[in-house]
VOVO-892440 format. One record per atom (N, C-alpha, C): residue number from 1; chain; atom name; x, y, z. Coordinates in nm, 3 decimals. Layout:
BEGIN
  num  chaine  atome        u        v        w
  NUM       A     CA        X        Y        Z
...
This chain:
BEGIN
  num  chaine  atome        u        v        w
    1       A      N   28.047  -17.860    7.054
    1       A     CA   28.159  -17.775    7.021
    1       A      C   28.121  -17.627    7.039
    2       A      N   27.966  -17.586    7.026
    2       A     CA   27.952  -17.466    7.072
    2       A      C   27.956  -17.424    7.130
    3       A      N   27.892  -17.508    7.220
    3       A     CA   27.926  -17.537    7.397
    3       A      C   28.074  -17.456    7.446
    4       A      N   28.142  -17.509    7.416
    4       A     CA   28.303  -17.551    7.421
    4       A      C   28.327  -17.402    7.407
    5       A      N   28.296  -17.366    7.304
    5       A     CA   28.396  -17.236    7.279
    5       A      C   28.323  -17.109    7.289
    6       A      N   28.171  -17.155    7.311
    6       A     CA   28.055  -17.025    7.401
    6       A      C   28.126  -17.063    7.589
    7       A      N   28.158  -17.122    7.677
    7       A     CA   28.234  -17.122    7.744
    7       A      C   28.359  -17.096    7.771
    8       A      N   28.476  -17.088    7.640
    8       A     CA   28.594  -17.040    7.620
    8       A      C   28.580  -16.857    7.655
    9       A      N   28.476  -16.853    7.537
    9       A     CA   28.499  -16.707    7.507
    9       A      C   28.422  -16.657    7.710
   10       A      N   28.318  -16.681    7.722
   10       A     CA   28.277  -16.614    7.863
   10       A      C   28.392  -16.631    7.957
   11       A      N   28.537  -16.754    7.957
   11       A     CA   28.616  -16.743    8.060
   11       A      C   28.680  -16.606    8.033
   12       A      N   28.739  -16.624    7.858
   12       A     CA   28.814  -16.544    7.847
   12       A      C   28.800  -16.385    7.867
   13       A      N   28.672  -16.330    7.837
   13       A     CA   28.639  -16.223    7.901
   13       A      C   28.578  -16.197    8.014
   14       A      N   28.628  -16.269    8.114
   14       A     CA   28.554  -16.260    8.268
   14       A      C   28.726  -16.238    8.337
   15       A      N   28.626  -16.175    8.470
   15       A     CA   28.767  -16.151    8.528
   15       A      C   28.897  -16.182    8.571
   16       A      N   28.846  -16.352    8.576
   16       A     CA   28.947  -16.467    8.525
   16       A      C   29.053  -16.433    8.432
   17       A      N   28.936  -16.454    8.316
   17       A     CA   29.031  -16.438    8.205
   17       A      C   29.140  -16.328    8.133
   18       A      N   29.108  -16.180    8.244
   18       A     CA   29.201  -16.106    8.210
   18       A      C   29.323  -16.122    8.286
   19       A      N   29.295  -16.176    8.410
   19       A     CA   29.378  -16.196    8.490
   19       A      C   29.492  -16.295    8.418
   20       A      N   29.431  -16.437    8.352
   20       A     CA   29.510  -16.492    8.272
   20       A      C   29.606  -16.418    8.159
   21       A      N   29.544  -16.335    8.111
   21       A     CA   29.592  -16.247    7.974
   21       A      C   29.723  -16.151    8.031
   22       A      N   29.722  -16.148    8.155
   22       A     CA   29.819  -16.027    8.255
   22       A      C   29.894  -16.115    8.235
   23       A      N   29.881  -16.230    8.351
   23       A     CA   29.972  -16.316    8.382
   23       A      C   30.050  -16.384    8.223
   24       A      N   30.017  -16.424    8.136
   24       A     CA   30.086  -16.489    8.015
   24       A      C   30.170  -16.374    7.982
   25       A      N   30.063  -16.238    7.970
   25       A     CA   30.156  -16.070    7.934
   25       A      C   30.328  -16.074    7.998
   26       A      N   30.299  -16.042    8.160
   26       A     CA   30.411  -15.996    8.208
   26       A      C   30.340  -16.058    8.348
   27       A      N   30.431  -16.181    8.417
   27       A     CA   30.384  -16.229    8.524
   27       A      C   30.432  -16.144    8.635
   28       A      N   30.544  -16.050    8.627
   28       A     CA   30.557  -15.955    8.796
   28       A      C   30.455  -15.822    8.784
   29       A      N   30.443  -15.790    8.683
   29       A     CA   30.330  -15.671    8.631
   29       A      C   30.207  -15.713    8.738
   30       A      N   30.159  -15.819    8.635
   30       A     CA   30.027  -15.860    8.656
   30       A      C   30.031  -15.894    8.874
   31       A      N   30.133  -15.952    8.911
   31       A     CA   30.139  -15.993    9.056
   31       A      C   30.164  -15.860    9.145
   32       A      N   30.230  -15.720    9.070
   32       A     CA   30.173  -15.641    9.145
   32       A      C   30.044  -15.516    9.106
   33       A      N   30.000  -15.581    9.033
   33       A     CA   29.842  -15.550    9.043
   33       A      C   29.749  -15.570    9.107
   34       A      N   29.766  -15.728    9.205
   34       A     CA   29.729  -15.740    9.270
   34       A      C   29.658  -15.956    9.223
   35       A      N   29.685  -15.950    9.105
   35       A     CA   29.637  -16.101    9.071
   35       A      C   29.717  -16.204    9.135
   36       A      N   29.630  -16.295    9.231
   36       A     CA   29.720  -16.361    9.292
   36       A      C   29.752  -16.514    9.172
   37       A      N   29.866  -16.483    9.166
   37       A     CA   29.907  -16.558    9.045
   37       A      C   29.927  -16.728    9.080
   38       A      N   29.953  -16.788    9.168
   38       A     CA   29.957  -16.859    9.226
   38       A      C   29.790  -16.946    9.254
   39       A      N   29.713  -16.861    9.253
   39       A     CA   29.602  -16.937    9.262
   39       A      C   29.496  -16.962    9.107
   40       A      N   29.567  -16.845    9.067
   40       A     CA   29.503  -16.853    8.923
   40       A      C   29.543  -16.942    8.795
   41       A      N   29.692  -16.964    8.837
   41       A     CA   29.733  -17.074    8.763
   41       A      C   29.705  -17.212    8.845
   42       A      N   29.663  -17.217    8.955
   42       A     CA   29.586  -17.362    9.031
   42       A      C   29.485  -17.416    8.932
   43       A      N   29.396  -17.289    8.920
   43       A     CA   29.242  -17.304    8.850
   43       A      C   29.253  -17.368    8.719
   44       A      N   29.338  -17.323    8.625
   44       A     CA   29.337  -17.364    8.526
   44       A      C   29.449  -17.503    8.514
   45       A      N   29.527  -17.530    8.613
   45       A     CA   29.541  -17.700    8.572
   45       A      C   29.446  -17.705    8.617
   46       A      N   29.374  -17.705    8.739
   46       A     CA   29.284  -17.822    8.754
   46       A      C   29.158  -17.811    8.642
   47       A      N   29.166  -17.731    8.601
   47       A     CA   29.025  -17.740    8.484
   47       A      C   29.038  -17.814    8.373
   48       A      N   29.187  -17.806    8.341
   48       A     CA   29.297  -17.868    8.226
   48       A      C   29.272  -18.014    8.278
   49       A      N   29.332  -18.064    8.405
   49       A     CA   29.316  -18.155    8.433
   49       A      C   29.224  -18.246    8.441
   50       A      N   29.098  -18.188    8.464
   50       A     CA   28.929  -18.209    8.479
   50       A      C   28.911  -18.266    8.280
   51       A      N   28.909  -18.195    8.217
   51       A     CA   28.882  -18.134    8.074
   51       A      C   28.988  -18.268    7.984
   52       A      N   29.105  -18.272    8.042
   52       A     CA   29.182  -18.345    7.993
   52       A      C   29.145  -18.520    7.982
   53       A      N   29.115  -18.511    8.115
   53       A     CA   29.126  -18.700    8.142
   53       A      C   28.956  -18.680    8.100
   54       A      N   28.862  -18.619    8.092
   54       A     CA   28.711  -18.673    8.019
   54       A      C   28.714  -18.702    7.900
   55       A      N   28.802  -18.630    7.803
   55       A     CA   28.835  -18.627    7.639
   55       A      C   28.935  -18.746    7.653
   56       A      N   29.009  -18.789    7.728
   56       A     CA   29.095  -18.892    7.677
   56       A      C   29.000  -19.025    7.738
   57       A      N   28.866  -18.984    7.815
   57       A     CA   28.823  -19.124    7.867
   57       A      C   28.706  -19.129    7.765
   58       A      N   28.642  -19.041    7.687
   58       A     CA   28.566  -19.081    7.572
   58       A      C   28.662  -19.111    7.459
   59       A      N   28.777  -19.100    7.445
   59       A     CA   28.849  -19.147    7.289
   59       A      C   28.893  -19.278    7.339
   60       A      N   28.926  -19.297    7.499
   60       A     CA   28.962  -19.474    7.470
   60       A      C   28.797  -19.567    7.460
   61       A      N   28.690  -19.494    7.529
   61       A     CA   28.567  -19.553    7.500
   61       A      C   28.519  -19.576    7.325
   62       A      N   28.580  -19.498    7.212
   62       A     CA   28.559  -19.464    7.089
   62       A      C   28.676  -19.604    7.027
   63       A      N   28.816  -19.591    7.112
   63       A     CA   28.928  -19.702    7.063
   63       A      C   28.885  -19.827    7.083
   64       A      N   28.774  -19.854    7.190
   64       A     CA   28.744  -20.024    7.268
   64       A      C   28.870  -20.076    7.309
   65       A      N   28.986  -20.036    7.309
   65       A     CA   29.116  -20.071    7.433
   65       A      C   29.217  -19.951    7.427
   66       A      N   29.261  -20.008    7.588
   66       A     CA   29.381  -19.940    7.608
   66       A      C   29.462  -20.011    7.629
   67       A      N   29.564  -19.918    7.566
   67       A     CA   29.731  -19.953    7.594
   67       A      C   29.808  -19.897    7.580
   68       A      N   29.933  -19.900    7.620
   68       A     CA   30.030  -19.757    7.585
   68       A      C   30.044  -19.732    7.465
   69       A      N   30.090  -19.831    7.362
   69       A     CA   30.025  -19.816    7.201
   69       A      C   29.961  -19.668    7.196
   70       A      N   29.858  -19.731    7.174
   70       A     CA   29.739  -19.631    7.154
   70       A      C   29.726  -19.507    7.228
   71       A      N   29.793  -19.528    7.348
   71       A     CA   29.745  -19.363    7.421
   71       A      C   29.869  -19.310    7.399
   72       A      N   30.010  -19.357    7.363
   72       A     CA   30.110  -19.214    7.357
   72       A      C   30.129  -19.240    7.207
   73       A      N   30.062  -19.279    7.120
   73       A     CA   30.134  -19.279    6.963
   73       A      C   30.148  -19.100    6.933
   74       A      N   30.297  -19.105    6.883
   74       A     CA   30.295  -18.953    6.826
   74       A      C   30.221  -18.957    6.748
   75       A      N   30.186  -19.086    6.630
   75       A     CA   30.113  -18.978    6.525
   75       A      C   29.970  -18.926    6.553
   76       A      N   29.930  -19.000    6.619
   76       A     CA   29.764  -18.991    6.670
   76       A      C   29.762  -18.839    6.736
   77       A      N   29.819  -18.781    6.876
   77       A     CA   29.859  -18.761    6.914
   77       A      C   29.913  -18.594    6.922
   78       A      N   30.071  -18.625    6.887
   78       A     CA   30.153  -18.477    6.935
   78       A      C   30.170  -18.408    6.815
   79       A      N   30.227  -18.532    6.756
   79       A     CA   30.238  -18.455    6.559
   79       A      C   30.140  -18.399    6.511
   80       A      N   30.048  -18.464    6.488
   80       A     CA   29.887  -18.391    6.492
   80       A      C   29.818  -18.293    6.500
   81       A      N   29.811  -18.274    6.681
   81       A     CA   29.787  -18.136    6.743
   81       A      C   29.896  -18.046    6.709
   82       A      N   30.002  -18.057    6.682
   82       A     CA   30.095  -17.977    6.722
   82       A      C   30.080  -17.895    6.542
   83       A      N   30.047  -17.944    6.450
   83       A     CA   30.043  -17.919    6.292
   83       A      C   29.913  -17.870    6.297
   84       A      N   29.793  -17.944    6.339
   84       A     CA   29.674  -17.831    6.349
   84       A      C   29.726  -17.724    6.408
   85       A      N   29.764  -17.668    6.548
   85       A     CA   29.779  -17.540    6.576
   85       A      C   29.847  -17.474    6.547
   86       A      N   29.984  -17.524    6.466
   86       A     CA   30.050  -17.409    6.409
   86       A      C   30.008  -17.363    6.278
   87       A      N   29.963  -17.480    6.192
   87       A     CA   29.885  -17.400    6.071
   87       A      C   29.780  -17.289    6.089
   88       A      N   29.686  -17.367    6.218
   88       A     CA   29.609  -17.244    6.215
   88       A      C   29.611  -17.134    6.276
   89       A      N   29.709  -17.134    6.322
   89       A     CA   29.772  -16.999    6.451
   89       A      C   29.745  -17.022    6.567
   90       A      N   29.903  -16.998    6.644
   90       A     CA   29.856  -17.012    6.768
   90       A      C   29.825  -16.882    6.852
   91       A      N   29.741  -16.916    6.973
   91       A     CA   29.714  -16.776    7.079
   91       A      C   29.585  -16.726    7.036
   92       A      N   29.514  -16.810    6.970
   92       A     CA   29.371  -16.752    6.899
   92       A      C   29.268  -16.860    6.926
   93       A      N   29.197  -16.867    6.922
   93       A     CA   29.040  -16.971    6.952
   93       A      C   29.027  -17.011    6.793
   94       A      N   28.995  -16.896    6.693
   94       A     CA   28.986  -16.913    6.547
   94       A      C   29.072  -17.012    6.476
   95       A      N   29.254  -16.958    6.511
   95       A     CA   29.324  -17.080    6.479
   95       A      C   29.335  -17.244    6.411
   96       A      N   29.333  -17.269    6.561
   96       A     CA   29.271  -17.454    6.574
   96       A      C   29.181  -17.458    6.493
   97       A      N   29.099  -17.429    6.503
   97       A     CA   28.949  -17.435    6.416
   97       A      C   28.966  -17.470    6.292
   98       A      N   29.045  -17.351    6.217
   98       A     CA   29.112  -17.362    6.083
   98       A      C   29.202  -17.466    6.056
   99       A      N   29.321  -17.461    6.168
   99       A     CA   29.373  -17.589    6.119
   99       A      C   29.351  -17.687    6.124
  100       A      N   29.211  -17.726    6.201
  100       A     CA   29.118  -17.843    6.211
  100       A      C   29.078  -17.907    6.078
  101       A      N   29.035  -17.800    6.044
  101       A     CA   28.981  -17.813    5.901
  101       A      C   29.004  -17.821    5.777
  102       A      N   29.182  -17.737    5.770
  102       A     CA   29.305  -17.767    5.697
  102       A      C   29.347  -17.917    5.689
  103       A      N   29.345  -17.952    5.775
  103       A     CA   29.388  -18.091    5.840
  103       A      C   29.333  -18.197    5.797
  104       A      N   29.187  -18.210    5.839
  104       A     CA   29.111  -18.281    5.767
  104       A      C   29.118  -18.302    5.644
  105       A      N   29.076  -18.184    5.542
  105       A     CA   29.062  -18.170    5.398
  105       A      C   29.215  -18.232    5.337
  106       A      N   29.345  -18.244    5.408
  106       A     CA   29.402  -18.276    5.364
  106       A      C   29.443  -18.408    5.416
  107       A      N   29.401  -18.469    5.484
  107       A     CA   29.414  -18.616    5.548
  107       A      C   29.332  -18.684    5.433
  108       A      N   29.204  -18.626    5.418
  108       A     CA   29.121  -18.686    5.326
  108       A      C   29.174  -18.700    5.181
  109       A      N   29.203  -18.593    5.143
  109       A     CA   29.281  -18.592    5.005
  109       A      C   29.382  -18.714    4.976
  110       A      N   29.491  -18.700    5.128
  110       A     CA   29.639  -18.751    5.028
  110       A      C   29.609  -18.878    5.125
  111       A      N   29.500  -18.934    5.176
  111       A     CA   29.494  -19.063    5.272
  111       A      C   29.571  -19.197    5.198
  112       A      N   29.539  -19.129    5.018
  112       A     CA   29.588  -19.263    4.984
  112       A      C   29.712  -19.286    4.887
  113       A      N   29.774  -19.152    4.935
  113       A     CA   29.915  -19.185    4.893
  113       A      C   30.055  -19.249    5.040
  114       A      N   29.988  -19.288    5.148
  114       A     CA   30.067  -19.401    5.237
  114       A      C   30.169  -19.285    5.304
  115       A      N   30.291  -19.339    5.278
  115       A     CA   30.374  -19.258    5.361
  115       A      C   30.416  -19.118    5.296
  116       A      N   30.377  -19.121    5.191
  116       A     CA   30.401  -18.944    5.113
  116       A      C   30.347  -18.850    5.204
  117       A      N   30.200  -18.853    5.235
  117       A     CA   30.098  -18.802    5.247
  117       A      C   30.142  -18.739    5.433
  118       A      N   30.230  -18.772    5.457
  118       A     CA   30.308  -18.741    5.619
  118       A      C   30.416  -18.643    5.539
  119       A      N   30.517  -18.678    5.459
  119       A     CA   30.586  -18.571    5.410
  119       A      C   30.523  -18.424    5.337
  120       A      N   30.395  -18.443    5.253
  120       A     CA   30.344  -18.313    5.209
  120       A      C   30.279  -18.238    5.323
  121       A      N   30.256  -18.308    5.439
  121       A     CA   30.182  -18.241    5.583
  121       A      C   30.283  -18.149    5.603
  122       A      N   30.395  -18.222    5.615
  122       A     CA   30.532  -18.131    5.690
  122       A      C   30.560  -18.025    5.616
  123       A      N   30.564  -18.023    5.435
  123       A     CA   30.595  -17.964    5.348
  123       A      C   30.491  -17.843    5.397
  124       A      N   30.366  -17.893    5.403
  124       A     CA   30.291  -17.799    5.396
  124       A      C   30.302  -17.706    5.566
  125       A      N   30.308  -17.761    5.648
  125       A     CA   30.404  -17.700    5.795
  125       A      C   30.490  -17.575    5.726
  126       A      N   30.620  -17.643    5.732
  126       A     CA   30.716  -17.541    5.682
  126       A      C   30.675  -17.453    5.593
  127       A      N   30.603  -17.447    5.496
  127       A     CA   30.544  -17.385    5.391
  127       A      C   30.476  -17.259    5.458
  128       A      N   30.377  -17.275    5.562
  128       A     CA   30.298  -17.170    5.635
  128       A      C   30.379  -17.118    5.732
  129       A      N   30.447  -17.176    5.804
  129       A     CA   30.554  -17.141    5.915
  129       A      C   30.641  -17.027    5.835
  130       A      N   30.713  -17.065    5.697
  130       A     CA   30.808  -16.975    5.622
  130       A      C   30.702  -16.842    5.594
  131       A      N   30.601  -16.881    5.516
  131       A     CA   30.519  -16.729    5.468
  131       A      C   30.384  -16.684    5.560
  132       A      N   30.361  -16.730    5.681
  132       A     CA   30.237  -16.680    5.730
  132       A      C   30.289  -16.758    5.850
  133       A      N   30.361  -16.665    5.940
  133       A     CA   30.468  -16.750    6.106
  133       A      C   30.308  -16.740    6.231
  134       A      N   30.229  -16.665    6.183
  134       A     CA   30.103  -16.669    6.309
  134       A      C   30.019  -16.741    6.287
  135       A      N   30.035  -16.828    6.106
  135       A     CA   29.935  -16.915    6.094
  135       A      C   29.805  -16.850    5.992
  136       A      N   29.755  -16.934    5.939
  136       A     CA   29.670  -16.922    5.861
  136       A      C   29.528  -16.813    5.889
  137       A      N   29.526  -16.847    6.050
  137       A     CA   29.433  -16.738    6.073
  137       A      C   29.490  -16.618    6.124
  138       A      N   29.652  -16.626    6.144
  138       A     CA   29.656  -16.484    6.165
  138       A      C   29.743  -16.398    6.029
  139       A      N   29.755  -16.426    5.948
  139       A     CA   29.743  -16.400    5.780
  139       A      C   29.620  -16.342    5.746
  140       A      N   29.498  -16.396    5.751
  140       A     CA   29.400  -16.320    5.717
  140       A      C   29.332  -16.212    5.818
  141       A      N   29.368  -16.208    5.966
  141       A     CA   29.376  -16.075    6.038
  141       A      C   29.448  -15.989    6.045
  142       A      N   29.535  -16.019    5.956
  142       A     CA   29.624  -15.917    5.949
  142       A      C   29.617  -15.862    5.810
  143       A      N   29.546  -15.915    5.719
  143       A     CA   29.519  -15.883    5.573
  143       A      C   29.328  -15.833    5.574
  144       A      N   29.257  -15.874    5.713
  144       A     CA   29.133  -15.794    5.704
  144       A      C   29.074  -15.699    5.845
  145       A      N   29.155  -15.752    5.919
  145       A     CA   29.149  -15.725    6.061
  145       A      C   29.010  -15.744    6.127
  146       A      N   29.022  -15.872    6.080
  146       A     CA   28.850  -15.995    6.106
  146       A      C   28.877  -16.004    6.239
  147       A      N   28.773  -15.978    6.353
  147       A     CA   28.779  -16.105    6.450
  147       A      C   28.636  -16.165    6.450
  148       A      N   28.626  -16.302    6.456
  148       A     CA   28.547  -16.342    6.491
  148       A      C   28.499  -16.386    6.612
  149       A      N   28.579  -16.424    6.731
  149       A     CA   28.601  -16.406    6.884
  149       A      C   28.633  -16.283    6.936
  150       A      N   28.559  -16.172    6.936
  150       A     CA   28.628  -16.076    7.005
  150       A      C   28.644  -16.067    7.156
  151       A      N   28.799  -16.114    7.156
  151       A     CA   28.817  -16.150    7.283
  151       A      C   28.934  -16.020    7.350
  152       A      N   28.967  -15.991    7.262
  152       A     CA   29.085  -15.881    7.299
  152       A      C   29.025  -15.725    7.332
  153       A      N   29.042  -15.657    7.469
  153       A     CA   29.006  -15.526    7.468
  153       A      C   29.082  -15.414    7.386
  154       A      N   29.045  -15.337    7.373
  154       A     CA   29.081  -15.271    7.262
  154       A      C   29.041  -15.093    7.364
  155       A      N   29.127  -15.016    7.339
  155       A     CA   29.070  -14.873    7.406
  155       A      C   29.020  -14.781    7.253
  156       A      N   28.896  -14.712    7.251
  156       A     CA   28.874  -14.696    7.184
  156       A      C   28.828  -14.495    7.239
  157       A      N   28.861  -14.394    7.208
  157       A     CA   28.861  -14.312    7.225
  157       A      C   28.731  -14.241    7.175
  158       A      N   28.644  -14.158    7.236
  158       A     CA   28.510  -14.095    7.228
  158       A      C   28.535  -13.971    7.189
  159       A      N   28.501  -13.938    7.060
  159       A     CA   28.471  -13.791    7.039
  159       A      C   28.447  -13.701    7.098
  160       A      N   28.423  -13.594    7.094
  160       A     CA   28.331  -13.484    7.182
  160       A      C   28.236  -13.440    7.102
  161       A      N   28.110  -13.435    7.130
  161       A     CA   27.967  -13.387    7.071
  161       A      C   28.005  -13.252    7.009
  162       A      N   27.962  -13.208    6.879
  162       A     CA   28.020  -13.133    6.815
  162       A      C   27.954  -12.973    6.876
  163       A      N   28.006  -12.881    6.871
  163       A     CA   28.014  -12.775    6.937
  163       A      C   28.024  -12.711    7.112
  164       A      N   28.039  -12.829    7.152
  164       A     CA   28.139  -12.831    7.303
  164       A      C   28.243  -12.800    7.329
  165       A      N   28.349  -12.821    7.259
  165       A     CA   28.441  -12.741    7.277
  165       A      C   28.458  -12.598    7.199
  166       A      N   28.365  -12.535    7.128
  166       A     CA   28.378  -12.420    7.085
  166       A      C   28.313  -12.316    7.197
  167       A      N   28.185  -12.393    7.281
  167       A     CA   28.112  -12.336    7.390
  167       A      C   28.261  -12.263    7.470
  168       A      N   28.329  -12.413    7.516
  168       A     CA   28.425  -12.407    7.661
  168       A      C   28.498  -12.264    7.556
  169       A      N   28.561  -12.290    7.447
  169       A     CA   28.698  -12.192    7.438
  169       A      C   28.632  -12.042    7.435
  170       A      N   28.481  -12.040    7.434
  170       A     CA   28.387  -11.909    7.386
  170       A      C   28.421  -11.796    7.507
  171       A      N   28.381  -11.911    7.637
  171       A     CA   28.411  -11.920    7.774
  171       A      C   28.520  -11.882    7.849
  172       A      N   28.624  -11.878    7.754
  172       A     CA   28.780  -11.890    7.810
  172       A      C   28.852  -12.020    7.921
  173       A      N   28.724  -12.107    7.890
  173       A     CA   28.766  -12.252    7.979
  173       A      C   28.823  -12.349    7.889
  174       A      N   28.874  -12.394    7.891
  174       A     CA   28.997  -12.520    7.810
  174       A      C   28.888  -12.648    7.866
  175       A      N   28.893  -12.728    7.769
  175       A     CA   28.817  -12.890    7.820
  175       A      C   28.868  -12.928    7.895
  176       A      N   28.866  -13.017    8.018
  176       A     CA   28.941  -13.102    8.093
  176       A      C   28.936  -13.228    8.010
  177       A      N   29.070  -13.297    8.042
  177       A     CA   29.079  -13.425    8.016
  177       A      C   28.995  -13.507    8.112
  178       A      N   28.998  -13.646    8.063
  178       A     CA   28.863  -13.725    8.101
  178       A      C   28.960  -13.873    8.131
């Protein structure tokens, strides 16, 4: 899993990955910038695609059969993923993670109240969706302004070394912008 997401983060800040960040941004922006958009969204199905069918060919090796059963059950499945990532926010690496772990702790808990234990999931859905809509991890970035992936560029503006511009105005020269 470190693996996994020490490879996430190097796509996401490689030149790839800004190119992706354009394209999701504003796809005619980013296409006349010059990202050929068309090939960059190639790359990532096929990586999706690559990435996809290895994880579903070790979980039917983990099931010992296949069958349609088993490979389209919602609950296994869509309901699942779809409640991990919104609890834990989506558009973030951190997210999932959290609601991985949300997830768990509470599968484990209410495992043995049967069919309740699907209604307090949902309860608890709507619950985070109503008071925290980016999700659990983006509630607490926005209450500490944590990242732990720093994946987002950020412009960050440089001082000027202190008595440089008193030199230039001494001078009658104005700083140039930079």
């Amino acid at each position: 899993m470190v693996l996994v997401l020490a490879l996430v983060c190097v796509l996401l800040r490689s030149r790839r990955g800004v190119a992706l960040t354009a394209i999701r941004d504003n796809e005619l922006a980013s296409q006349s910038l010059g990202i050929d958009i068309w090939r960059t969204k190639f790359f990532v199905y096929v990586i999706t695609a690559g990435l996809t069918a290895a994880v579903g060919a070790l979980i039917f090796l983990q099931k010992l059969r296949i069958s349609p059963d088993a490979a389209f059950s919602v609950n296994d499945w869509t309901a699942f993923v779809i409640f991990i990532v919104v609890i834990g926010g989506i558009g973030t690496i951190e997210g999932p993670i959290i609601g991985t772990i949300v997830f768990f702790l509470l599968r484990e808990t209410l495992a043995d109240l049967g069919a309740v234990y699907l209604m307090i999931l949902g309860l608890v859905a709507i619950v985070i969706m109503l008071r925290a809509p980016k999700g659990i991890w983006g509630f607490i970035r926005e209450r500490t302004d944590l990242d732990l992936f720093a994946l987002s560029r950020r412009v960050v503006a440089r001082s000027e070394p202190a008595g440089r511009d008193n030199k230039n105005k001494e001078n009658g020269h104005e700083p140039q912008a930079t």
